[in-house]
ChimeraX commands (.cxc) that place a marker at each C-alpha (Angstrom):
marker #1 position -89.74,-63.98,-85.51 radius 0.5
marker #1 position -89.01,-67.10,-83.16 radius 0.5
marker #1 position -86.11,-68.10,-85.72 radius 0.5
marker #1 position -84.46,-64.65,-85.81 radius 0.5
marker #1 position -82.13,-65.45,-82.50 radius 0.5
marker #1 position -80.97,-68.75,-84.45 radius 0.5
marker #1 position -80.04,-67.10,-87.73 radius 0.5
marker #1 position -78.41,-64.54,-85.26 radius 0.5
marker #1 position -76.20,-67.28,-83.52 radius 0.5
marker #1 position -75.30,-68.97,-86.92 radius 0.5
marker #1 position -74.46,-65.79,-88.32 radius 0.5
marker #1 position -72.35,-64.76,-85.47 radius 0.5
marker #1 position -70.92,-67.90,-84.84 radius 0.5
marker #1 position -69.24,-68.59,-88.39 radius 0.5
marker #1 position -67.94,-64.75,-88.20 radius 0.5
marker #1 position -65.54,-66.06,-85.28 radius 0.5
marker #1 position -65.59,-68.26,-82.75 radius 0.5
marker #1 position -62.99,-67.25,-80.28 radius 0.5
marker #1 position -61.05,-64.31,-79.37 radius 0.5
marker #1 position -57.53,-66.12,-80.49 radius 0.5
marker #1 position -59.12,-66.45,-84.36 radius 0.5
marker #1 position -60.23,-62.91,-84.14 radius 0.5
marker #1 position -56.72,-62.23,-83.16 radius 0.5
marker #1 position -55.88,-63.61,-86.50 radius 0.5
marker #1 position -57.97,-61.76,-88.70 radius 0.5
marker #1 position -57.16,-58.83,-90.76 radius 0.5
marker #1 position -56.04,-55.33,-88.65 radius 0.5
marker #1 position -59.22,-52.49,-89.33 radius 0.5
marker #1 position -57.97,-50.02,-87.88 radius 0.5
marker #1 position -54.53,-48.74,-85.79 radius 0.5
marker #1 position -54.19,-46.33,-82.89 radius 0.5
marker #1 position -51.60,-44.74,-80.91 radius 0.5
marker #1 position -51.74,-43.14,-77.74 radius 0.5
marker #1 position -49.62,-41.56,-75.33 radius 0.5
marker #1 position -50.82,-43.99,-72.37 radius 0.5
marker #1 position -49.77,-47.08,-71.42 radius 0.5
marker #1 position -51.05,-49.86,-72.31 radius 0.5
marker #1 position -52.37,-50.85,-69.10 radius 0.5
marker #1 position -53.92,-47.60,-68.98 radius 0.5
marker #1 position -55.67,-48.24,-72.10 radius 0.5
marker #1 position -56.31,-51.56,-71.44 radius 0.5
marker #1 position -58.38,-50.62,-67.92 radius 0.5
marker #1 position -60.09,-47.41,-69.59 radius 0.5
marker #1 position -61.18,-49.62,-72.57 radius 0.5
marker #1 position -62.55,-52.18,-70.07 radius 0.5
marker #1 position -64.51,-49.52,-68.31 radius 0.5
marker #1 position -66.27,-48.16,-71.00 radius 0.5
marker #1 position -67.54,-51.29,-71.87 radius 0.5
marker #1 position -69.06,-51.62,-68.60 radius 0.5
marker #1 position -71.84,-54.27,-69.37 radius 0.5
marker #1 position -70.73,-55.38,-72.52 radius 0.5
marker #1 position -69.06,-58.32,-71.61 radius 0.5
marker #1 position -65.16,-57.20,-71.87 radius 0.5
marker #1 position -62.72,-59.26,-71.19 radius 0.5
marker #1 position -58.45,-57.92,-70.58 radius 0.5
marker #1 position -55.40,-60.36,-70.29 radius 0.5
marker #1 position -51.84,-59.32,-70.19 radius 0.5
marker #1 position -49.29,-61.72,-71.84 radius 0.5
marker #1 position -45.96,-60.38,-71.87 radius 0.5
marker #1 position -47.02,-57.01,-71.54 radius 0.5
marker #1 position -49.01,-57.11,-74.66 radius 0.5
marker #1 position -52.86,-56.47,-73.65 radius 0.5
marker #1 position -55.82,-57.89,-75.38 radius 0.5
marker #1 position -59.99,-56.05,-74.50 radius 0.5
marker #1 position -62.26,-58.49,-76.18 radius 0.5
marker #1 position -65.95,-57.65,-76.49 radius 0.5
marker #1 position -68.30,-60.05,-77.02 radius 0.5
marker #1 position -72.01,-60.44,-77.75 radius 0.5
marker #1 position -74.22,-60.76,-74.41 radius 0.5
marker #1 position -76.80,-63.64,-76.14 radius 0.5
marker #1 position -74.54,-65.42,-77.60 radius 0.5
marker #1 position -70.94,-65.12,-76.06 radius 0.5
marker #1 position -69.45,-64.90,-79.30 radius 0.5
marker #1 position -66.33,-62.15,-79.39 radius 0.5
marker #1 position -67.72,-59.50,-81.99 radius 0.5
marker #1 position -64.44,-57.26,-81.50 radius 0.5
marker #1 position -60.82,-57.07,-80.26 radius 0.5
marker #1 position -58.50,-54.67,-79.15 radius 0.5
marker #1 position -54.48,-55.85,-78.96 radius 0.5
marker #1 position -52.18,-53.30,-77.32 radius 0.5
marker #1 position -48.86,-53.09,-77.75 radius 0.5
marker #1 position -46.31,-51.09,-75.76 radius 0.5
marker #1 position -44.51,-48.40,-77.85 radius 0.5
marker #1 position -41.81,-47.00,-75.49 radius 0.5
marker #1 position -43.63,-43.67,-75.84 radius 0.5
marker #1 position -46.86,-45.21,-75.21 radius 0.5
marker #1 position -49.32,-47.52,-76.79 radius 0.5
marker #1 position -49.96,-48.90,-80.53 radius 0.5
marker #1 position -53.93,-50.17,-80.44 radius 0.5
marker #1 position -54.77,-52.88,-82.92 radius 0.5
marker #1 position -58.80,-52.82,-83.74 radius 0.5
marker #1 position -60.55,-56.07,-85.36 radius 0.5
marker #1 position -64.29,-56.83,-85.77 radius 0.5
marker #1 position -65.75,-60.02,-86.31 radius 0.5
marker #1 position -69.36,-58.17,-86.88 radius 0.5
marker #1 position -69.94,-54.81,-88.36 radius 0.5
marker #1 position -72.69,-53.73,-85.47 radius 0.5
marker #1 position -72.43,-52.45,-82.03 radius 0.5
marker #1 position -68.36,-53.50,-81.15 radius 0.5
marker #1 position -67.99,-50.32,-79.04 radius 0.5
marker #1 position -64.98,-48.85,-81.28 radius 0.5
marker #1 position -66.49,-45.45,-80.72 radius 0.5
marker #1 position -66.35,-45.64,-76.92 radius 0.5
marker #1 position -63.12,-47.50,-76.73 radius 0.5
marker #1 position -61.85,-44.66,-79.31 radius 0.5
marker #1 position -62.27,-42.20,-76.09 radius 0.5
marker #1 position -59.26,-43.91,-74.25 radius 0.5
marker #1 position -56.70,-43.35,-76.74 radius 0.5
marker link #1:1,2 radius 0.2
marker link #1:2,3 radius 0.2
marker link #1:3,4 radius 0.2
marker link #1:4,5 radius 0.2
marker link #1:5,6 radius 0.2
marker link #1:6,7 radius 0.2
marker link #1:7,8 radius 0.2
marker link #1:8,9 radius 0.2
marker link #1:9,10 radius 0.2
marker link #1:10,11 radius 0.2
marker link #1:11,12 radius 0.2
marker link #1:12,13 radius 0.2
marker link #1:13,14 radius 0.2
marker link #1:14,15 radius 0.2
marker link #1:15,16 radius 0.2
marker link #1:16,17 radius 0.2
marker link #1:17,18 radius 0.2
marker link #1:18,19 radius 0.2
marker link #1:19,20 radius 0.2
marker link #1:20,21 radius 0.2
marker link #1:21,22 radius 0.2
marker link #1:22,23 radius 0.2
marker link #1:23,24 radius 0.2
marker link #1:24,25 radius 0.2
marker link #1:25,26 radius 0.2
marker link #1:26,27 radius 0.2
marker link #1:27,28 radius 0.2
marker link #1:28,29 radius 0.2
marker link #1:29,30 radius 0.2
marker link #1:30,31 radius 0.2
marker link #1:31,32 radius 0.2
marker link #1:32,33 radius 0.2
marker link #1:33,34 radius 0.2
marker link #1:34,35 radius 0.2
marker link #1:35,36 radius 0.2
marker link #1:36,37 radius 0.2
marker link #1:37,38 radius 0.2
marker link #1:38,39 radius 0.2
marker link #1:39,40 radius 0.2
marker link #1:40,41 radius 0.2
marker link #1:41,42 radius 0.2
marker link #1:42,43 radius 0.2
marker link #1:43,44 radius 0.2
marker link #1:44,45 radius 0.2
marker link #1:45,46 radius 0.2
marker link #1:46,47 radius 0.2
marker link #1:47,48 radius 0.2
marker link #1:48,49 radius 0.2
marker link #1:49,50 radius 0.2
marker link #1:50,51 radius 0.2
marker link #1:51,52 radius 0.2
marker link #1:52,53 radius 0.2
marker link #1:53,54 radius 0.2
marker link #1:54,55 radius 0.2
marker link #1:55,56 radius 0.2
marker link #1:56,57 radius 0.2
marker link #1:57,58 radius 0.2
marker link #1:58,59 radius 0.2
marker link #1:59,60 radius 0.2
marker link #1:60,61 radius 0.2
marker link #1:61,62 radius 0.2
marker link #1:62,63 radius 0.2
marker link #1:63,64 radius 0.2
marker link #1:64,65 radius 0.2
marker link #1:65,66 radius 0.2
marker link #1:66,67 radius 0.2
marker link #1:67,68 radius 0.2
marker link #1:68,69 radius 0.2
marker link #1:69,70 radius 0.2
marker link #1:70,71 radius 0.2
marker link #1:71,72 radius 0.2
marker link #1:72,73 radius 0.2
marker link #1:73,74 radius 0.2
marker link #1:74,75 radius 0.2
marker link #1:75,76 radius 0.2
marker link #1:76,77 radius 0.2
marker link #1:77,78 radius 0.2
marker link #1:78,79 radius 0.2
marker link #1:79,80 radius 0.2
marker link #1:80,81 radius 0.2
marker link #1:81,82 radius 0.2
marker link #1:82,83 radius 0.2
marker link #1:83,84 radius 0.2
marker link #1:84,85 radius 0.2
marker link #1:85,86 radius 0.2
marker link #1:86,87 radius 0.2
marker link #1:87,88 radius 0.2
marker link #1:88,89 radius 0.2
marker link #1:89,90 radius 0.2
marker link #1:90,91 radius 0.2
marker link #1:91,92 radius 0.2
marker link #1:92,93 radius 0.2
marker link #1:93,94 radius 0.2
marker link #1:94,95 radius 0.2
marker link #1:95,96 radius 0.2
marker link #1:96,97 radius 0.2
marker link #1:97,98 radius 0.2
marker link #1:98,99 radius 0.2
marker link #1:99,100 radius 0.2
marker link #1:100,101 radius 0.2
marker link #1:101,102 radius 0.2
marker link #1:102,103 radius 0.2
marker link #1:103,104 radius 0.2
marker link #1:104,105 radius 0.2
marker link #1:105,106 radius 0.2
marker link #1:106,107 radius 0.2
marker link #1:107,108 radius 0.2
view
C-alpha cells in the first residue's frame, strides 16, 4: 500500500506533464454555448472550487486547467474560444478519472 502514491505519480506524470502538452493532445470532446467565454471561463472555475483550477486569457482565448491535488499534475483542460454568437469549448483529459467534465458540462 505505501507504493500505491508512487505508481500514482509515475502514472500521472507520463500522461502529461503540463497544461501547454495537454493543450496539444487530441480534442475529446466539443461544446458550444451561448455565453461568453469569460462567462464560461469564471463558471467553469467555480465549479471546480477545490480542485485546483487554474483560468488565463491570451488573446481572448481562455484556458480552465484542472489538475490533481497530490500531485499537481493537469489531469484535464478546457480551451475556449469566442464564436461571435458565443463560445466553442474544447475538452482534453490527460487521465480518464475524476477531471470534473460533468460539472464543468453545467456551464455551457
Amino acid at each position: 500500500m505505501k507504493w500505491t502514491p508512487l505508481i500514482l505519480a509515475t502514472v500521472l506524470a507520463g500522461c502529461a506533464t503540463s497544461s501547454e502538452k495537454l493543450g496539444q493532445s487530441k480534442v475529446e470532446d466539443t461544446y458550444h454555448s451561448s455565453k461568453t467565454p469569460a462567462d464560461v471561463a469564471n463558471c467553469i472555475t467555480n465549479r471546480l472550487n477545490g480542485n485546483a483550477p487554474s483560468q488565463q486569457a491570451t488573446d481572448g482565448h481562455w484556458i480552465v486547467t484542472r489538475t490533481n491535488n497530490m500531485y499537481g499534475v493537469p489531469v484535464a483542460r478546457w480551451d475556449i474560444y469566442d464564436t461571435g454568437s458565443g463560445s466553442r469549448i474544447e475538452f482534453r483529459r490527460s487521465f480518464g478519472i475524476m477531471s470534473g467534465e460533468e460539472k464543468a458540462a453545467t456551464c455551457f
